[in-house]
C-alpha positions in Angstrom: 10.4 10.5 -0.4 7.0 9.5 0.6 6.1 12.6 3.0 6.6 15.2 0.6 4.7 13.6 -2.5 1.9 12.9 0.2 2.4 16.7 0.9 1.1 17.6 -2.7 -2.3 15.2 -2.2 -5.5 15.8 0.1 -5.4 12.3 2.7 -7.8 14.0 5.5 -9.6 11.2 7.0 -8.1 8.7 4.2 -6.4 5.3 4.3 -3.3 5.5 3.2 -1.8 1.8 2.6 2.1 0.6 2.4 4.2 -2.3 1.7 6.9 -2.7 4.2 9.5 -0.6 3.3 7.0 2.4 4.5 5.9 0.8 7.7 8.1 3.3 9.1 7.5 5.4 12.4 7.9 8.8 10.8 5.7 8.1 8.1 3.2 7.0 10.7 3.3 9.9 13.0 3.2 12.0 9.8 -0.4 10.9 8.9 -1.8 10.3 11.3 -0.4 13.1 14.3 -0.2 15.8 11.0 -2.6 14.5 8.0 -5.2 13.6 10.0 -5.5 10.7 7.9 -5.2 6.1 8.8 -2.8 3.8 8.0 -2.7 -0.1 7.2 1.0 -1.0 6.9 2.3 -4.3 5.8 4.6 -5.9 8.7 8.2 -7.3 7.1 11.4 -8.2 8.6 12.7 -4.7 8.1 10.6 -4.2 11.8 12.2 -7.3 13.0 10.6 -6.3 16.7 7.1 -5.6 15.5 7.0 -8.7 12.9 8.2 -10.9 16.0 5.7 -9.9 18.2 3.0 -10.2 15.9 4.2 -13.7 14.6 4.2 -14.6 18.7 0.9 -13.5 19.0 -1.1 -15.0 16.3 0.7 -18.2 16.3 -1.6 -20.2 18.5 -4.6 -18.5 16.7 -8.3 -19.9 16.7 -11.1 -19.4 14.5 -10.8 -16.6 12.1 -12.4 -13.1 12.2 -13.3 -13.1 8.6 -13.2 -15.6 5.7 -13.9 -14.4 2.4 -14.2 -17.1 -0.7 -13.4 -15.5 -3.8 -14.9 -15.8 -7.5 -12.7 -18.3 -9.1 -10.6 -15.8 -11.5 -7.4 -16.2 -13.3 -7.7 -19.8 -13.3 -7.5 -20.2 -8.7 -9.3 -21.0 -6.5 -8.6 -18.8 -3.2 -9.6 -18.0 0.1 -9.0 -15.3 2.3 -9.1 -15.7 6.4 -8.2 -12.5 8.7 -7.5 -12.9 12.4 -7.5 -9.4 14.5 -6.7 -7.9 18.1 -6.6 -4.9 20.0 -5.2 -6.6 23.3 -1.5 -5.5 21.6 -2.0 -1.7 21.1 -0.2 -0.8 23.9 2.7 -2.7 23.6 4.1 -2.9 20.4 6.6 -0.3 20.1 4.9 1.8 17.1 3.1 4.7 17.3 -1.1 5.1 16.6 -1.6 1.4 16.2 -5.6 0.6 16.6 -5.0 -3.4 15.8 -3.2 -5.6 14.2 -4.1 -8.5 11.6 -2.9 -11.5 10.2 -4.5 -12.8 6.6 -3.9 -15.7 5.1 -4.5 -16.6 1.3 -5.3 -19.8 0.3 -4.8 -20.3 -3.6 -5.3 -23.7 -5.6 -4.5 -23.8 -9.4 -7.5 -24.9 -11.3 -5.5 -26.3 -14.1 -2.4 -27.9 -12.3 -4.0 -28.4 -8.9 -1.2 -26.8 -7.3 -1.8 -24.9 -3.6 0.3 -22.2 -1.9 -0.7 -20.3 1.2 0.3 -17.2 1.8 0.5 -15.3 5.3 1.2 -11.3 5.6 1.3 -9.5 9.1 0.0 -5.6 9.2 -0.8 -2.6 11.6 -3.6 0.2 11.3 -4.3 3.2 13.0 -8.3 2.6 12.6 -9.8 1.2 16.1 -11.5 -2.2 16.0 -14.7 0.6 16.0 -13.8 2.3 12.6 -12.6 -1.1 10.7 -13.7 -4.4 11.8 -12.1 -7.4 10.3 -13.8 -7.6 6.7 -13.4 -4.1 6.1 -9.5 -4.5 7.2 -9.5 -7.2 4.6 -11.2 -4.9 2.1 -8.6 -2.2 2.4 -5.8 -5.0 2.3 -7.2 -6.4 -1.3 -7.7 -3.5 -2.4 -3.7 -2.4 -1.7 -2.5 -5.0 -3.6 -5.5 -4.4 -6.9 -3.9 -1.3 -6.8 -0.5 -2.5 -7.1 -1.1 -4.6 -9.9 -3.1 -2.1 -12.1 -0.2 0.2 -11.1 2.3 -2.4 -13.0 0.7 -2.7 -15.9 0.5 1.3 -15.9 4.4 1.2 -15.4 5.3 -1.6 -18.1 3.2 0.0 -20.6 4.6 3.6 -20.5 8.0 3.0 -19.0 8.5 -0.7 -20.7 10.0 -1.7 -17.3 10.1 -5.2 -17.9 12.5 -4.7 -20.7 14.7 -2.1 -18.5 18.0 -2.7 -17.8 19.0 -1.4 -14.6 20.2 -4.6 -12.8 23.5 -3.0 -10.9 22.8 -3.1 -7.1 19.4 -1.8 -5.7 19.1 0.3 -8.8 16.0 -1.6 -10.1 14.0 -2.0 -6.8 14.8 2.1 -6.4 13.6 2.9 -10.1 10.6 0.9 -9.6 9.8 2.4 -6.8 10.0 6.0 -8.0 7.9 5.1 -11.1 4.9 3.8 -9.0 5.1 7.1 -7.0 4.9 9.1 -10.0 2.2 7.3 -11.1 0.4 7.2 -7.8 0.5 11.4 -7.5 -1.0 11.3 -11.5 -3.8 9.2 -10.5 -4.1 11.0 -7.6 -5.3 14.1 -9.3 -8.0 11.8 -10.9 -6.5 12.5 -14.7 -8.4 10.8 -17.7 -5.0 9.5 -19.0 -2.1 8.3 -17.1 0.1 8.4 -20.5 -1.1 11.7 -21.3 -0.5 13.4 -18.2 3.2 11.8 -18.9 3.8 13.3 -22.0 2.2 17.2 -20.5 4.9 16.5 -17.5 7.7 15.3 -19.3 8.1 18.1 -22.0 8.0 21.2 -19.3 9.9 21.0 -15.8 8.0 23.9 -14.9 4.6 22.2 -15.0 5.5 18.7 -13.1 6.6 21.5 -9.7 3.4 23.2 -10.4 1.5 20.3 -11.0 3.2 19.1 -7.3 2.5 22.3 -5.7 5.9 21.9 -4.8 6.9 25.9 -5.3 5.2 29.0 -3.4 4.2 30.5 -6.6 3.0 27.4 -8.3 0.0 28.0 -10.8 -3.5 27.4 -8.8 -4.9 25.3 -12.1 -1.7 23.2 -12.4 -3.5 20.0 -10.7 -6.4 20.3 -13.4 
């Protein structure tokens, strides 16, 4: 599904991030190869090969690249390290890769004391040249802000967290097709996301125009 909703948005010379359920091969090829465009995928064990390597790679890892310290919001304390290479471009088996990355979040609980670390593995297609290590990070945080705005968005105009799909992979799926929806509205840089719903929902017509998904669809639809 991704492909043809990224068929209805301008991404020339844009970063296009993923969670791991895109970090396909296609999908890369498709951007980059056809889009023109760069992307920072998030490395799961769906790409058991590619998450192996990685994890081989920066396990004996040094000094980090980057650390950032973040403002203590939301009641944690966190810090943010980012380790990068080059040296595997030409190995791993995935197309357009400029480097790979490691970050690691530390997060204390102001209140309870409490730590967790987290630790996610990802690929770009931007060079060491076009994204060094804190602007990797940069794109990486800024994935994830998008993400949570993006839930609220969904919870307050689809009230998903009182949905009850719960047979099978039904609720990951319909989740999933919600945040696309959303993501091609705020693509078009609308004024209201709930708005736009309402203009969509009442006219089938206007969600393929407003797509461009139709050789006759109307040249104002994405206004």
């Amino acid at each position: 599904m991704a492909i043809p909703l990224l068929d209805a948005i301008d991404i020339q010379g844009k970063n296009i991030t993923a969670d791991a359920l895109l970090t396909q091969r296609k999908i890369a090829r498709y951007i980059v190869k056809k889009r023109k465009a760069h992307y920072f995928f998030t490395v799961k064990g769906n790409q058991s090969g590619l998450l192996q390597d990685l994890q081989f790679y920066f396990q004996g890892r040094q000094e980090p690249d980057f650390v950032e310290y973040a403002p203590p919001d939301h009641g944690r304390i966190e810090t943010r390290k980012i380790w990068t290479t080059a040296e595997l471009n030409h190995y791993l088996d995935f197309p357009y890769v400029g480097q790979a990355f490691l970050i690691e979040r530390d997060s204390i609980d102001k209140k309870t004391g409490e730590y967790s670390r987290d630790i996610a593995y990802g690929i770009t297609s931007r060079n060491p040249a076009q994204a060094n290590a804190q602007r990797v990070l940069h794109v990486n945080r800024g994935h994830w802000s998008i993400e949570n705005s993006c839930h609220y968005i969904i919870d307050w105009n689809y009230d998903e967290d009182r949905s009850r799909i719960r047979t099978g992979h039904g609720p990951e799926n319909i989740t999933r097709l919600r945040r696309f929806a959303v993501g091609i509205i705020k693509s078009k840089a609308v004024t209201s996301v709930a708005q736009k719903m309402r203009e969509l929902t009442g006219n089938v017509r206007l969600v393929f125009d407003y797509l461009r998904m139709t050789k006759n669809s109307c040249a104002g639809a994405s206004l």
